[in-house]
PDB file of N, CA, C and O in Angstrom:
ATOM      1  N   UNK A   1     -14.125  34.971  32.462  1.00  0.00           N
ATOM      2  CA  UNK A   1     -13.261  34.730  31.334  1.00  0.00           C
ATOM      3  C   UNK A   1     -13.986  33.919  30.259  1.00  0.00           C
ATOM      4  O   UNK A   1     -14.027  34.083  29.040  1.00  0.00           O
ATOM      5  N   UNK A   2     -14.444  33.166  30.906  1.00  0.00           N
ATOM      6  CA  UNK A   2     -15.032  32.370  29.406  1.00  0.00           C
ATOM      7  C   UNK A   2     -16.633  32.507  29.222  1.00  0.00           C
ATOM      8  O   UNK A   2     -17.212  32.083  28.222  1.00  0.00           O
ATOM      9  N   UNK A   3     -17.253  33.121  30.256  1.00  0.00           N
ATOM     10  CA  UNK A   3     -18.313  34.101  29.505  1.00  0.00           C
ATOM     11  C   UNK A   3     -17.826  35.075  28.847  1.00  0.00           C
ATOM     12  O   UNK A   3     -18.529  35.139  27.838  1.00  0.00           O
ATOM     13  N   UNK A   4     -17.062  35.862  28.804  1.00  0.00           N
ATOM     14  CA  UNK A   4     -16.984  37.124  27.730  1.00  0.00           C
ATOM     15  C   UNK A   4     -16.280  35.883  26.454  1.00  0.00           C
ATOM     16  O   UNK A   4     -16.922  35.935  25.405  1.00  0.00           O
ATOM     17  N   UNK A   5     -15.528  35.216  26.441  1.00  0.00           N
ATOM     18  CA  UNK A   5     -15.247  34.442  25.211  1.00  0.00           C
ATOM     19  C   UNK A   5     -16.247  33.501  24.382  1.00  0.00           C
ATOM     20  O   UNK A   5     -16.162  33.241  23.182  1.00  0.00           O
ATOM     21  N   UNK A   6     -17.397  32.965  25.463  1.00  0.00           N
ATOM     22  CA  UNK A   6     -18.057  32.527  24.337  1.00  0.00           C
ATOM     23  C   UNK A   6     -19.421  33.749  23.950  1.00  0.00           C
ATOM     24  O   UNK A   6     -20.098  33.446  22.968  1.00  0.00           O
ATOM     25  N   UNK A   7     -19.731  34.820  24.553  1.00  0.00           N
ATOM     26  CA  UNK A   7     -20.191  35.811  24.314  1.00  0.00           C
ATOM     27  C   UNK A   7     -19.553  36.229  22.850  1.00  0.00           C
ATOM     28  O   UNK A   7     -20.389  36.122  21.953  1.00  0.00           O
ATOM     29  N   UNK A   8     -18.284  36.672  22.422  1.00  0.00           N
ATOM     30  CA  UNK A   8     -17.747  36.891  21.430  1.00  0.00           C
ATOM     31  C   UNK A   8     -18.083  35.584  20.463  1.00  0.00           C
ATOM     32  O   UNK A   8     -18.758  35.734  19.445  1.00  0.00           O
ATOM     33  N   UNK A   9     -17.662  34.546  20.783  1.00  0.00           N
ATOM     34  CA  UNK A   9     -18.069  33.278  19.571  1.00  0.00           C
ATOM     35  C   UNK A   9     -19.678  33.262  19.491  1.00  0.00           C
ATOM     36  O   UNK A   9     -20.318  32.688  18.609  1.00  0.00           O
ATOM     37  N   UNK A  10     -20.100  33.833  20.331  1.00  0.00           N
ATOM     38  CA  UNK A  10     -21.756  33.552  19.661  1.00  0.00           C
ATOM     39  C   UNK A  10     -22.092  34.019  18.291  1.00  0.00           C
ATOM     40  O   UNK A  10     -22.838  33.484  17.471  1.00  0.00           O
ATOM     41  N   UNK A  11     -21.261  35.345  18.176  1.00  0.00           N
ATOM     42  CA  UNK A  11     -21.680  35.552  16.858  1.00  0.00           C
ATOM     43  C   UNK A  11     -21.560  35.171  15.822  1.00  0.00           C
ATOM     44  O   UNK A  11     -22.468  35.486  15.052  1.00  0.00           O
ATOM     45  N   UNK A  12     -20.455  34.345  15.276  1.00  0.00           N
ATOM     46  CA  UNK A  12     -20.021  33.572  14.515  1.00  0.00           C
ATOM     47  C   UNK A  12     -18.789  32.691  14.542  1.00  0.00           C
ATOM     48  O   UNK A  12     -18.063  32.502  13.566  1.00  0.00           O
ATOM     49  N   UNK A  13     -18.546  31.944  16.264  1.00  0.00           N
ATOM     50  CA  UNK A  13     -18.142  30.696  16.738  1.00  0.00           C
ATOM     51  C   UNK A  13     -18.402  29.585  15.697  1.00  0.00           C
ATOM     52  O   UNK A  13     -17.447  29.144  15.056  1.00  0.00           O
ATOM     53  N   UNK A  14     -19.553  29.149  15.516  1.00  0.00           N
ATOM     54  CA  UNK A  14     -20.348  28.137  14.794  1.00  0.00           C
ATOM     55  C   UNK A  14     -19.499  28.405  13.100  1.00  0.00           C
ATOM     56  O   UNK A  14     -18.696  27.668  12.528  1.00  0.00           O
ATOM     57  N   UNK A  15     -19.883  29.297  12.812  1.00  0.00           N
ATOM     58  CA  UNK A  15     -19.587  29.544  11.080  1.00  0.00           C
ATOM     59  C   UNK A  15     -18.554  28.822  11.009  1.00  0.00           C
ATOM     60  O   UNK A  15     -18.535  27.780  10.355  1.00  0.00           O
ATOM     61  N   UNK A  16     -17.262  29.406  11.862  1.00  0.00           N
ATOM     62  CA  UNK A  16     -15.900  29.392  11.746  1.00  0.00           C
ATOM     63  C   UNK A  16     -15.826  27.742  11.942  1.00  0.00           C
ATOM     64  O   UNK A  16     -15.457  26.974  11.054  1.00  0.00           O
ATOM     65  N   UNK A  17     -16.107  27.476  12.833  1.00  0.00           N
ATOM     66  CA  UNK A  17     -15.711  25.827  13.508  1.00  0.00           C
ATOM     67  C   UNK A  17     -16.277  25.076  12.020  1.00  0.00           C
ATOM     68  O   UNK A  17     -15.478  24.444  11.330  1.00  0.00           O
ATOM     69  N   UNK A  18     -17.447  25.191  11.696  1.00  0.00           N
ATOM     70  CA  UNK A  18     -17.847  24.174  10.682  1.00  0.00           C
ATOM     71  C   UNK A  18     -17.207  24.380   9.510  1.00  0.00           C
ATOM     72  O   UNK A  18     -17.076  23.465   8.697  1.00  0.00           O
ATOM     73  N   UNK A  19     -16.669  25.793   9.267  1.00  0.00           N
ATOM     74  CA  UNK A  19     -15.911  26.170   7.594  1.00  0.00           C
ATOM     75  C   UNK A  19     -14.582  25.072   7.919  1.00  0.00           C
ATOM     76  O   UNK A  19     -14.256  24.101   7.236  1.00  0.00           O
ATOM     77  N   UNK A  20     -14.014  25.518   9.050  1.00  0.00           N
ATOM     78  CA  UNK A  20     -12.688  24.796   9.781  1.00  0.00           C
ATOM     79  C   UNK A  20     -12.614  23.685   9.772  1.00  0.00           C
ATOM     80  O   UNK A  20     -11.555  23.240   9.329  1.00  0.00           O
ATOM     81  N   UNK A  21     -13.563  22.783  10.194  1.00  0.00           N
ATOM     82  CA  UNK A  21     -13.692  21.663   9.971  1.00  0.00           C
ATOM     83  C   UNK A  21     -14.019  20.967   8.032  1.00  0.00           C
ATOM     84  O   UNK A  21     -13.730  19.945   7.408  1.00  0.00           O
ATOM     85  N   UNK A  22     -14.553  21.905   7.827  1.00  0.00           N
ATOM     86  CA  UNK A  22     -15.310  21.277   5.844  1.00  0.00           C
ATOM     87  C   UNK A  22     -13.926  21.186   5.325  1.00  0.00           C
ATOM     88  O   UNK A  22     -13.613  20.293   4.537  1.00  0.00           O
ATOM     89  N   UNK A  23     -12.606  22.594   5.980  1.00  0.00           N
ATOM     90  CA  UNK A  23     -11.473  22.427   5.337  1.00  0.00           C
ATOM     91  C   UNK A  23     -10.356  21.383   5.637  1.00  0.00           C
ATOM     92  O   UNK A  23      -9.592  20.856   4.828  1.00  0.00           O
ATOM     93  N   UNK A  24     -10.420  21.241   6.714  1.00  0.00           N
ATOM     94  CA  UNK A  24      -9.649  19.868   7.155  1.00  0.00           C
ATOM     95  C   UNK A  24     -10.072  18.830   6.539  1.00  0.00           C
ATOM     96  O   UNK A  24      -9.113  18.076   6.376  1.00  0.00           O
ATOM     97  N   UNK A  25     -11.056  18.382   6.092  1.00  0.00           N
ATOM     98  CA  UNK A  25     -11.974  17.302   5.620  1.00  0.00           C
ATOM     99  C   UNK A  25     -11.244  17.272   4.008  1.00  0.00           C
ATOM    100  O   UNK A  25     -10.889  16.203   3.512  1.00  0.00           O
ATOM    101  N   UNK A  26     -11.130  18.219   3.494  1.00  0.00           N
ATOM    102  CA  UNK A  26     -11.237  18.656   1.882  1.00  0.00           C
ATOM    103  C   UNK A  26      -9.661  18.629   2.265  1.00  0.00           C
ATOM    104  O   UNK A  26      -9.323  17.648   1.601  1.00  0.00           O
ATOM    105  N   UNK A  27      -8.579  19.037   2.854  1.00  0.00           N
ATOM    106  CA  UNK A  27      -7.170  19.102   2.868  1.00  0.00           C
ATOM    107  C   UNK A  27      -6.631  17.677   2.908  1.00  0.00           C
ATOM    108  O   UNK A  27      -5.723  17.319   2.158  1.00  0.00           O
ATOM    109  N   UNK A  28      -7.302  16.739   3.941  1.00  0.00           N
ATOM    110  CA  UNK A  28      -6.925  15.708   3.805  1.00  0.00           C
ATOM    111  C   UNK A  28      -7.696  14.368   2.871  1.00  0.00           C
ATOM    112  O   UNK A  28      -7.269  13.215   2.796  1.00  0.00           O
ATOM    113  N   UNK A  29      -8.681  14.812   2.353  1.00  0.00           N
ATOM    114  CA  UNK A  29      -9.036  14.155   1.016  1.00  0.00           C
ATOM    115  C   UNK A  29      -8.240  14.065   0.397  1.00  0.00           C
ATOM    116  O   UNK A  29      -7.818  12.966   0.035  1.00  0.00           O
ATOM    117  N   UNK A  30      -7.464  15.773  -0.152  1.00  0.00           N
ATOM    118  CA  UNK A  30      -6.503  15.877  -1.441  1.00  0.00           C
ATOM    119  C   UNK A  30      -5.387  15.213  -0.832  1.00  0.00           C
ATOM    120  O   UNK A  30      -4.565  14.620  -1.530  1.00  0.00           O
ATOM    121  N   UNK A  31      -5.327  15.247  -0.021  1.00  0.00           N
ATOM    122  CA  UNK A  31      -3.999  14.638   0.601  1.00  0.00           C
ATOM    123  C   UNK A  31      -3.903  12.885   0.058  1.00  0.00           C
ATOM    124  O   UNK A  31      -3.123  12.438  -0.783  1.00  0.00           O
ATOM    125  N   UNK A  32      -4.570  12.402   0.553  1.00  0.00           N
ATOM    126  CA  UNK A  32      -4.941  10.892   0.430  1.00  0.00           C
ATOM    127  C   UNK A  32      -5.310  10.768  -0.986  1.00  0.00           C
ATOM    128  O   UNK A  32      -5.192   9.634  -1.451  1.00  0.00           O
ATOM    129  N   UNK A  33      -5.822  11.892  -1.940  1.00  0.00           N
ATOM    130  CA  UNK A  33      -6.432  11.193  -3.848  1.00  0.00           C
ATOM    131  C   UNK A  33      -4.843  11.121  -4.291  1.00  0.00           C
ATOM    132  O   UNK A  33      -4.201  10.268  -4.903  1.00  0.00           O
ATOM    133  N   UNK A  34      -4.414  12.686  -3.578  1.00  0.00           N
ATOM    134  CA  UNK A  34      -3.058  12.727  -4.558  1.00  0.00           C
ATOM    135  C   UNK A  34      -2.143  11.300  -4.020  1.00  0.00           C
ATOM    136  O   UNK A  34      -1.446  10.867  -4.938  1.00  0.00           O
ATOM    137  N   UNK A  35      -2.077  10.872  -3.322  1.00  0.00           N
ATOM    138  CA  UNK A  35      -1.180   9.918  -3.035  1.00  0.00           C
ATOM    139  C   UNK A  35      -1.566   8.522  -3.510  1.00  0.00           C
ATOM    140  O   UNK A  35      -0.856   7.534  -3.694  1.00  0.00           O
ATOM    141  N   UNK A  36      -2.788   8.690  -3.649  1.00  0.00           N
ATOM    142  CA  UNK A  36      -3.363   7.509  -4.351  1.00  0.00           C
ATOM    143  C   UNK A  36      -3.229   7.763  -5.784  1.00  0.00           C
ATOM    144  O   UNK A  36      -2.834   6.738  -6.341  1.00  0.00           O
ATOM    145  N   UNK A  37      -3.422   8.823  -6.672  1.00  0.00           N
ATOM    146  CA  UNK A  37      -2.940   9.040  -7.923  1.00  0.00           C
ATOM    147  C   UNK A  37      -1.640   8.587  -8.252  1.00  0.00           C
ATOM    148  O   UNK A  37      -1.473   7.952  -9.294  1.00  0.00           O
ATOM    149  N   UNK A  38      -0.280   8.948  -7.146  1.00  0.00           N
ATOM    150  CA  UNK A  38       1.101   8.757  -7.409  1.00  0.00           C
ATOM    151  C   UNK A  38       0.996   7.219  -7.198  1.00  0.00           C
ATOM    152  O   UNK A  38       1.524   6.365  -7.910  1.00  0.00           O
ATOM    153  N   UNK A  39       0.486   7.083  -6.472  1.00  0.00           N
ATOM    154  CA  UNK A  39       0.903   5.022  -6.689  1.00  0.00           C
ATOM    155  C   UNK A  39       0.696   4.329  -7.797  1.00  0.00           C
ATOM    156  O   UNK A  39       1.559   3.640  -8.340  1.00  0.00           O
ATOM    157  N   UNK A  40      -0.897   4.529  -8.344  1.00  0.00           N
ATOM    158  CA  UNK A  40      -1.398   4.533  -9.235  1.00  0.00           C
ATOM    159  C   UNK A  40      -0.382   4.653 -10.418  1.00  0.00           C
ATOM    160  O   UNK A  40      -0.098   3.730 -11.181  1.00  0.00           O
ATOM    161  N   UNK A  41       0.123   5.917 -10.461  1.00  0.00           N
ATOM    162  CA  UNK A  41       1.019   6.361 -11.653  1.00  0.00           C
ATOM    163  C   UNK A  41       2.039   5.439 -12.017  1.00  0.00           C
ATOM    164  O   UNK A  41       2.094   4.763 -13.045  1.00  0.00           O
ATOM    165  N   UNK A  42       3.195   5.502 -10.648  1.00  0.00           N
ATOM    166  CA  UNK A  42       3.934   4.381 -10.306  1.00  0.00           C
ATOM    167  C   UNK A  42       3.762   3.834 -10.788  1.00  0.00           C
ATOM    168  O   UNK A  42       4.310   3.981 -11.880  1.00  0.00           O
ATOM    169  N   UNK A  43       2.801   2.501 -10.646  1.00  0.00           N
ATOM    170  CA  UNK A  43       2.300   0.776 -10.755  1.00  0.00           C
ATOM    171  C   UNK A  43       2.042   0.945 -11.887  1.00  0.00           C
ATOM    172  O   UNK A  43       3.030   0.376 -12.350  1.00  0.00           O
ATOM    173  N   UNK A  44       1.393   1.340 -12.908  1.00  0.00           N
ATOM    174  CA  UNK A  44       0.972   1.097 -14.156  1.00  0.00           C
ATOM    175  C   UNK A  44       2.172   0.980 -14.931  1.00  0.00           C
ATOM    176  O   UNK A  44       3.210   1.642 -14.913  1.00  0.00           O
ATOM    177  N   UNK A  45       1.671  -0.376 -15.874  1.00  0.00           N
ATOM    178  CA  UNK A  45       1.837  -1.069 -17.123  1.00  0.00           C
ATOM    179  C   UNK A  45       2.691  -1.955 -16.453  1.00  0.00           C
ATOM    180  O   UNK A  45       3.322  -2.678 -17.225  1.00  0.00           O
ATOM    181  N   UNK A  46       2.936  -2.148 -15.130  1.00  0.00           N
ATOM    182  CA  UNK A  46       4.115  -2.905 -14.778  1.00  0.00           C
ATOM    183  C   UNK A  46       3.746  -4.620 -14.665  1.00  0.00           C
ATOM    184  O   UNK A  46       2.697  -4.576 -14.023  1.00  0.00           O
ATOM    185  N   UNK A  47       3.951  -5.704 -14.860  1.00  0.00           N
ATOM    186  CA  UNK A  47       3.494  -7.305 -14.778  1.00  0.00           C
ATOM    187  C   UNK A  47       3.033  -7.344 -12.996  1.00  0.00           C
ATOM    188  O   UNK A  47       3.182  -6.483 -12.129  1.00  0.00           O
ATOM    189  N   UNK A  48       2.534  -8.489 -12.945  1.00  0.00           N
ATOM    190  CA  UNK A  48       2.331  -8.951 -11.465  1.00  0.00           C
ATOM    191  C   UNK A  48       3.444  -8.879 -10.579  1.00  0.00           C
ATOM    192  O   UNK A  48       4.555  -9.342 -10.838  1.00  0.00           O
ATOM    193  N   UNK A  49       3.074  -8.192  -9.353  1.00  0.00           N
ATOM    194  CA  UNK A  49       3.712  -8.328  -8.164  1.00  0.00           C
ATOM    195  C   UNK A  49       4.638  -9.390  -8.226  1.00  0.00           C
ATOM    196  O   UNK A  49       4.045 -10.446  -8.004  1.00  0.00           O
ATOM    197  N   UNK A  50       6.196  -9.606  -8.494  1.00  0.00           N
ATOM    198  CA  UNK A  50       6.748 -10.450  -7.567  1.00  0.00           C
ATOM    199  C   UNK A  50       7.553 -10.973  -8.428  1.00  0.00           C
ATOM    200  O   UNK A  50       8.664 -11.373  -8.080  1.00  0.00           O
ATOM    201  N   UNK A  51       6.984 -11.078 -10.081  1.00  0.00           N
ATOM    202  CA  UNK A  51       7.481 -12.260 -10.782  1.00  0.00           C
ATOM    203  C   UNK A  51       8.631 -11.391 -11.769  1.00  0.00           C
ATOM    204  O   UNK A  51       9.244 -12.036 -12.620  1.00  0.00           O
ATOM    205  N   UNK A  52       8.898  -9.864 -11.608  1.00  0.00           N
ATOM    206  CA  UNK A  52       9.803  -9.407 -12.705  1.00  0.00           C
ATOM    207  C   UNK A  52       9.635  -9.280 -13.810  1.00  0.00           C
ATOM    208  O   UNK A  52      10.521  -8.651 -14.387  1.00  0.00           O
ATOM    209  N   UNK A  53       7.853 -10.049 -15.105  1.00  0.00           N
ATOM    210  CA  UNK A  53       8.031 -10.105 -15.901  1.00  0.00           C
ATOM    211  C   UNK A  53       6.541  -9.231 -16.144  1.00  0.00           C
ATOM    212  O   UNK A  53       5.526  -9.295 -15.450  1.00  0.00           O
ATOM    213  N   UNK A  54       6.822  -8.287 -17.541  1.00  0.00           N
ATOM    214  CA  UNK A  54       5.259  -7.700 -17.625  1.00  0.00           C
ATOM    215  C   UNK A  54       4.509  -8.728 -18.495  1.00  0.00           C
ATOM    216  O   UNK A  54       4.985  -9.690 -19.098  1.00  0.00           O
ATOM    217  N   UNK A  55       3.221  -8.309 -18.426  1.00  0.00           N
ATOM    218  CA  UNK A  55       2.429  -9.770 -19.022  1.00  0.00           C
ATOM    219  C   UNK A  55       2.588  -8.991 -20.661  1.00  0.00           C
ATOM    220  O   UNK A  55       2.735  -7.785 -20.862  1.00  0.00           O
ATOM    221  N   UNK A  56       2.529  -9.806 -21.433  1.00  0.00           N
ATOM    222  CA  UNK A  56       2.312  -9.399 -23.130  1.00  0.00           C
ATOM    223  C   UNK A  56       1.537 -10.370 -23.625  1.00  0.00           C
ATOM    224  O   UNK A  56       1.489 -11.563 -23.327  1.00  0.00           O
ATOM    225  N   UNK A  57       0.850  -9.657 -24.521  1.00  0.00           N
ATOM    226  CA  UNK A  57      -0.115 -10.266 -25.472  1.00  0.00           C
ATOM    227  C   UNK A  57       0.654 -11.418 -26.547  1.00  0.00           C
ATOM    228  O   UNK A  57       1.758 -11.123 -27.005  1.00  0.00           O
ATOM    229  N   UNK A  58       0.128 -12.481 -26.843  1.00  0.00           N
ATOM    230  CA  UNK A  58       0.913 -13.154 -27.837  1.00  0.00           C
ATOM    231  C   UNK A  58       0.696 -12.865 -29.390  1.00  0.00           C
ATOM    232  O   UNK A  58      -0.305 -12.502 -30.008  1.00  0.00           O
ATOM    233  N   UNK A  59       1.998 -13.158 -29.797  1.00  0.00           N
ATOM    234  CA  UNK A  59       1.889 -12.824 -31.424  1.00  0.00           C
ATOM    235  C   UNK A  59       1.049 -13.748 -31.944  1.00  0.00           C
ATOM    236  O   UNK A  59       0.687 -14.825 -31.470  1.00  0.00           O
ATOM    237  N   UNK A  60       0.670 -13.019 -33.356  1.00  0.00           N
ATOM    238  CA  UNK A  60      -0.215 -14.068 -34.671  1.00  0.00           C
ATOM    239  C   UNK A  60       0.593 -15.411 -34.222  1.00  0.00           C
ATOM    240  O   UNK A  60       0.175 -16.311 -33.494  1.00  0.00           O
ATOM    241  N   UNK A  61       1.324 -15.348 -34.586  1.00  0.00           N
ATOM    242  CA  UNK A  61       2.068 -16.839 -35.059  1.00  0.00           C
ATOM    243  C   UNK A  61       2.000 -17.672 -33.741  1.00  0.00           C
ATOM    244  O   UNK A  61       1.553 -18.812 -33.865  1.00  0.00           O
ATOM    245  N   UNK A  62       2.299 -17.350 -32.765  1.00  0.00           N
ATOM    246  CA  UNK A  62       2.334 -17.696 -31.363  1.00  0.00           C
ATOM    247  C   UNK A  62       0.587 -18.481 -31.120  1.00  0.00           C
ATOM    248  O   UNK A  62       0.278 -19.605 -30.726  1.00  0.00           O
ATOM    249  N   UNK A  63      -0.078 -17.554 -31.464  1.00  0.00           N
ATOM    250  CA  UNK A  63      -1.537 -17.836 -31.840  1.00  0.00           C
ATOM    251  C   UNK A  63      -1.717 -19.188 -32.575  1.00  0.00           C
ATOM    252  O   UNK A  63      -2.198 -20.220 -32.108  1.00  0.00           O
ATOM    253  N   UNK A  64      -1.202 -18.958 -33.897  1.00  0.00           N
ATOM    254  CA  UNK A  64      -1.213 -20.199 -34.529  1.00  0.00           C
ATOM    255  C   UNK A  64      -0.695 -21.259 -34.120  1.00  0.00           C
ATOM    256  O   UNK A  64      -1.372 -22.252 -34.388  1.00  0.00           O
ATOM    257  N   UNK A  65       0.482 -21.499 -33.434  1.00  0.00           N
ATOM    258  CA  UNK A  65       1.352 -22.273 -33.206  1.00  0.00           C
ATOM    259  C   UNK A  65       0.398 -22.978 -32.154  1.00  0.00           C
ATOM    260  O   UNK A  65       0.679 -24.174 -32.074  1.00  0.00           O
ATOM    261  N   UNK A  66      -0.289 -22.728 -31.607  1.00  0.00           N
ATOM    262  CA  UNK A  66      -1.058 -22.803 -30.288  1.00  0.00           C
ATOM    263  C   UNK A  66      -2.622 -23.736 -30.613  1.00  0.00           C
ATOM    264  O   UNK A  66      -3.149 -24.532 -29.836  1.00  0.00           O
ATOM    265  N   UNK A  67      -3.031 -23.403 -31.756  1.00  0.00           N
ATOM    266  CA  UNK A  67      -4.049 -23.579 -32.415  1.00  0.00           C
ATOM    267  C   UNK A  67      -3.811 -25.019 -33.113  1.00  0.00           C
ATOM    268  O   UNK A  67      -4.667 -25.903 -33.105  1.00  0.00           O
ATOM    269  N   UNK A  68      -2.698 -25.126 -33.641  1.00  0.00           N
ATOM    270  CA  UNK A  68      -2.032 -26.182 -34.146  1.00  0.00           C
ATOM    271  C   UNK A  68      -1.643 -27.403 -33.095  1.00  0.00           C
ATOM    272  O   UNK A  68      -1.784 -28.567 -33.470  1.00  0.00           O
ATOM    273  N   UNK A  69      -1.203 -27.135 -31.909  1.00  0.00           N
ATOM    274  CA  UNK A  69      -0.681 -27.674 -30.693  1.00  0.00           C
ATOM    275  C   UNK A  69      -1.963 -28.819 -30.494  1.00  0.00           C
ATOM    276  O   UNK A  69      -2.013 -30.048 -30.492  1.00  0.00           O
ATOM    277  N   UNK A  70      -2.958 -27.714 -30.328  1.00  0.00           N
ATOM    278  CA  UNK A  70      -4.228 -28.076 -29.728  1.00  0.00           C
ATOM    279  C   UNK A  70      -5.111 -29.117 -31.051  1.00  0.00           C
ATOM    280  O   UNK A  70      -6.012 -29.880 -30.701  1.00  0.00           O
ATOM    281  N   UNK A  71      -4.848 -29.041 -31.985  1.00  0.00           N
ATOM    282  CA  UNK A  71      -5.682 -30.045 -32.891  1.00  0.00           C
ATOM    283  C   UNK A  71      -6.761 -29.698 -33.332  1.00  0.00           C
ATOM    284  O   UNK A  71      -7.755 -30.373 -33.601  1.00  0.00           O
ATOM    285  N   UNK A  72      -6.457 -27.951 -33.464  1.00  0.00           N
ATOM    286  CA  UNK A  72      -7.959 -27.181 -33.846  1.00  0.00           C
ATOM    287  C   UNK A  72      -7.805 -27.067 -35.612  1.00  0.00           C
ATOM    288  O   UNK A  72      -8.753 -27.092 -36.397  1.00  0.00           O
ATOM    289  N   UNK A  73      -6.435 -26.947 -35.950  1.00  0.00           N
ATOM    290  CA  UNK A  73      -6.129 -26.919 -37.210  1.00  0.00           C
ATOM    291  C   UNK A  73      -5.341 -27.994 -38.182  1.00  0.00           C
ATOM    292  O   UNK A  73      -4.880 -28.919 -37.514  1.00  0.00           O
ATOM    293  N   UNK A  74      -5.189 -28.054 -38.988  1.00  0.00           N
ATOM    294  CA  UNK A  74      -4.620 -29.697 -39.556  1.00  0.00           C
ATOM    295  C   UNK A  74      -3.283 -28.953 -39.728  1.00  0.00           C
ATOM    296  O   UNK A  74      -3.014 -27.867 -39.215  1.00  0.00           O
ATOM    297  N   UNK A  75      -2.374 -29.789 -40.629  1.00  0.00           N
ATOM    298  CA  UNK A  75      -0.699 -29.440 -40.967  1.00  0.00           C
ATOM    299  C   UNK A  75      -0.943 -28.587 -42.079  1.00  0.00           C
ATOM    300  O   UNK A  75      -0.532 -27.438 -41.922  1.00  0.00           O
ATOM    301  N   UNK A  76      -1.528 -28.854 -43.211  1.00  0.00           N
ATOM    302  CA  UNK A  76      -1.776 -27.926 -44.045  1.00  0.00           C
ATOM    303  C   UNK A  76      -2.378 -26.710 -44.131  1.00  0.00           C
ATOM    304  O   UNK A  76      -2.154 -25.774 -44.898  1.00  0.00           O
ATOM    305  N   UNK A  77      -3.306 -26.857 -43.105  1.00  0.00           N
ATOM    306  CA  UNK A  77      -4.031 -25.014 -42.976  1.00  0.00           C
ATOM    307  C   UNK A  77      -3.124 -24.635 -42.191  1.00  0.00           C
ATOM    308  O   UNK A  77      -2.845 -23.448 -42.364  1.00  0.00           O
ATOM    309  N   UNK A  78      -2.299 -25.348 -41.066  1.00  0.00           N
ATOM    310  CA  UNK A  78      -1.060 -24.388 -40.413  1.00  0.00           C
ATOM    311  C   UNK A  78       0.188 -23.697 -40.859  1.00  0.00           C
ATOM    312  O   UNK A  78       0.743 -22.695 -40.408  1.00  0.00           O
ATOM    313  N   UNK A  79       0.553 -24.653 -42.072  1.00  0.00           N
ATOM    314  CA  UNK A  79       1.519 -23.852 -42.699  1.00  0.00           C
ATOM    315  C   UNK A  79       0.875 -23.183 -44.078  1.00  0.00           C
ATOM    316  O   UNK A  79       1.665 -22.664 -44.866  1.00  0.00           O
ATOM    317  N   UNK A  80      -0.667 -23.184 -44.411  1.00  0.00           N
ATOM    318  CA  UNK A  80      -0.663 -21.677 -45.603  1.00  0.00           C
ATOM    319  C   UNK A  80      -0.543 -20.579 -44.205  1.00  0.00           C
ATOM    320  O   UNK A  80       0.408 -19.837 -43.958  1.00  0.00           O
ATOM    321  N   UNK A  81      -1.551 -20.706 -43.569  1.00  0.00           N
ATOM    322  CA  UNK A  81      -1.427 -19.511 -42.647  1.00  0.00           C
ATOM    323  C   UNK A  81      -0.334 -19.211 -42.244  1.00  0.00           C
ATOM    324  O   UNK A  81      -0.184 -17.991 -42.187  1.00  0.00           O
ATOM    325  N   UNK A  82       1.012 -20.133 -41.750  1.00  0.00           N
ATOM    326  CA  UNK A  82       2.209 -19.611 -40.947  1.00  0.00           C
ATOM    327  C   UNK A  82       2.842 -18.624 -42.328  1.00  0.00           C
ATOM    328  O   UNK A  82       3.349 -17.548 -42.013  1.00  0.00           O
ATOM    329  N   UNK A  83       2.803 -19.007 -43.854  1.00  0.00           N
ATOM    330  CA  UNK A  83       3.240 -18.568 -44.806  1.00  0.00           C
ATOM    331  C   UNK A  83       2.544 -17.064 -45.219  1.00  0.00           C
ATOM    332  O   UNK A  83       3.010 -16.068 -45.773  1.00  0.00           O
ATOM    333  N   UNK A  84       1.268 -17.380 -44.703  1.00  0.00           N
ATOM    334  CA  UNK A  84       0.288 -15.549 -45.057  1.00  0.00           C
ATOM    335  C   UNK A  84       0.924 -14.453 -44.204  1.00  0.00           C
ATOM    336  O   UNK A  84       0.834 -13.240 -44.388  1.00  0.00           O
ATOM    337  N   UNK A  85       1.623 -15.138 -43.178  1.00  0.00           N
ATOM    338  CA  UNK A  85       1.492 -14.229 -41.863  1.00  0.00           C
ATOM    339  C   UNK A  85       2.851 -13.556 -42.193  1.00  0.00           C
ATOM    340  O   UNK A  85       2.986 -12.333 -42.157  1.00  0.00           O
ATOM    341  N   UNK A  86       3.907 -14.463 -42.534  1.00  0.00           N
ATOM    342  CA  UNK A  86       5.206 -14.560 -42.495  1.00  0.00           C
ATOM    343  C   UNK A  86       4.893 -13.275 -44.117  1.00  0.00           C
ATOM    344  O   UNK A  86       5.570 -12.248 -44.090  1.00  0.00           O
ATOM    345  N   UNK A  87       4.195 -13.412 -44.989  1.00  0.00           N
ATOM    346  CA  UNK A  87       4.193 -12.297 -45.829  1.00  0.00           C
ATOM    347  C   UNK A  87       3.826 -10.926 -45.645  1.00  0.00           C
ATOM    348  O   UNK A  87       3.926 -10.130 -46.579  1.00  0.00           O
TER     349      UNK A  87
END
């Protein structure tokens, strides 16, 4: 019995097993990118894990206000600028 069966796979046993195998390999790649794509998709633009809030960039003025806080700018260059911005 299993001389006449691997008699028959001699001839192209091998081909088959390794195509068989390259495709399992390549089925569950796509398997695992695509699911990694959908998470991916999911999660984007959303803030940090946990806290509910997305992060945003701060405004000009927010900028200034900040700049001013810190003692990088005097009272008078803070309010022409708060007035340029506000135009």
């Amino acid at each position: 019995m299993w001389g006449n069966m691997m008699t028959h796979m001699g001839d192209y046993g091998w081909g088959h097993m390794l195509f068989g195998g390259l495709m399992m390999v390549l089925f569950w790649g796509a398997v695992i990118g695509l699911a990694v794509f959908l998470v991916r998709g999911l999660t984007r633009g959303r803030g940090e894990v946990g806290d509910g809030i997305s992060q945003r960039r701060p405004t000009a003025l927010e900028l200034l206000q900040e700049r001013y806080a810190r003692g990088e700018i005097d009272q008078q260059d803070y309010e022409q600028r708060k007035r340029d911005l506000m135009h």
